[in-house]
Residue, then its C-alpha position, 0 to 999 in steps of 0.5 A: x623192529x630195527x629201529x627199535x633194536x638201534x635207536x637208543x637214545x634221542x642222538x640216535x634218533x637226530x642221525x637217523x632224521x638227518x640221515x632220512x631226510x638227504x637219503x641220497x647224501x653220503x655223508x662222512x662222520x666230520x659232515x655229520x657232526x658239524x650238523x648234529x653239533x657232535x663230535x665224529x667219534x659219537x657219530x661213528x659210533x652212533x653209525x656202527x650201532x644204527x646197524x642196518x639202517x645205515x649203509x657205510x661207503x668205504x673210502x678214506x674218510x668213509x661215508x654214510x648214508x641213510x639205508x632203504x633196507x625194505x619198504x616195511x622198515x621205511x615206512x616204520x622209520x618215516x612213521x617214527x620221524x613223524x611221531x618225535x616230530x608231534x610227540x617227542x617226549x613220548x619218544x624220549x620216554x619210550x626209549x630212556x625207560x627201557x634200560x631203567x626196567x631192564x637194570x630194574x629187573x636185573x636188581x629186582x633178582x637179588x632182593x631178599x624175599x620175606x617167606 
């Protein structure tokens, strides 16, 4: 449920991977970026909105890390992992096809209906 409440796009999905994979790495955003080929402010951002998964290290720069919330969510982020790895455009389909049906829906409430 966490990751699916924070993971909205496949960019979040590539910090969370990274993040996982060096679970004792404290990464700051600058580090991140260079490795996800992104730029810092998207990866603070994509740190703020991964939520819990993702302790912050105060400090200047501040740093993160990959956030073992419970064994539970573990398990669901490393079986996530796993499944981009071997079924990624299933994935990708996954999380790009909610906000379409949620806009759809909001559209969906304005139609005019024939009596």
């Amino acid at each position: 449920r966490v990751a699916r409440r924070s993971i909205r796009s496949a960019s979040h999905i590539e910090a969370l991977m990274c993040l996982r994979q060096d679970s004792d790495r404290a990464w700051t955003a600058q580090e991140l970026a260079r490795e996800l080929r992104t730029n810092a402010s998207m990866v603070e951002n994509q740190m703020r909105e991964l939520g819990e998964l993702v302790a912050t290290i105060g400090g200047t720069p501040a740093r993160y890390r990959y956030n073992k919330v419970s064994e539970e969510t573990d398990s669901n982020v490393i079986a996530l992992i796993d499944h981009v790895r071997t079924h990624s455009r299933a994935v990708l389909d996954a999380i790009y096809a909610n906000p379409i049906d949620t806009i759809r829906s909001f559209a969906d409430a304005f139609k005019i209906k024939k009596d």
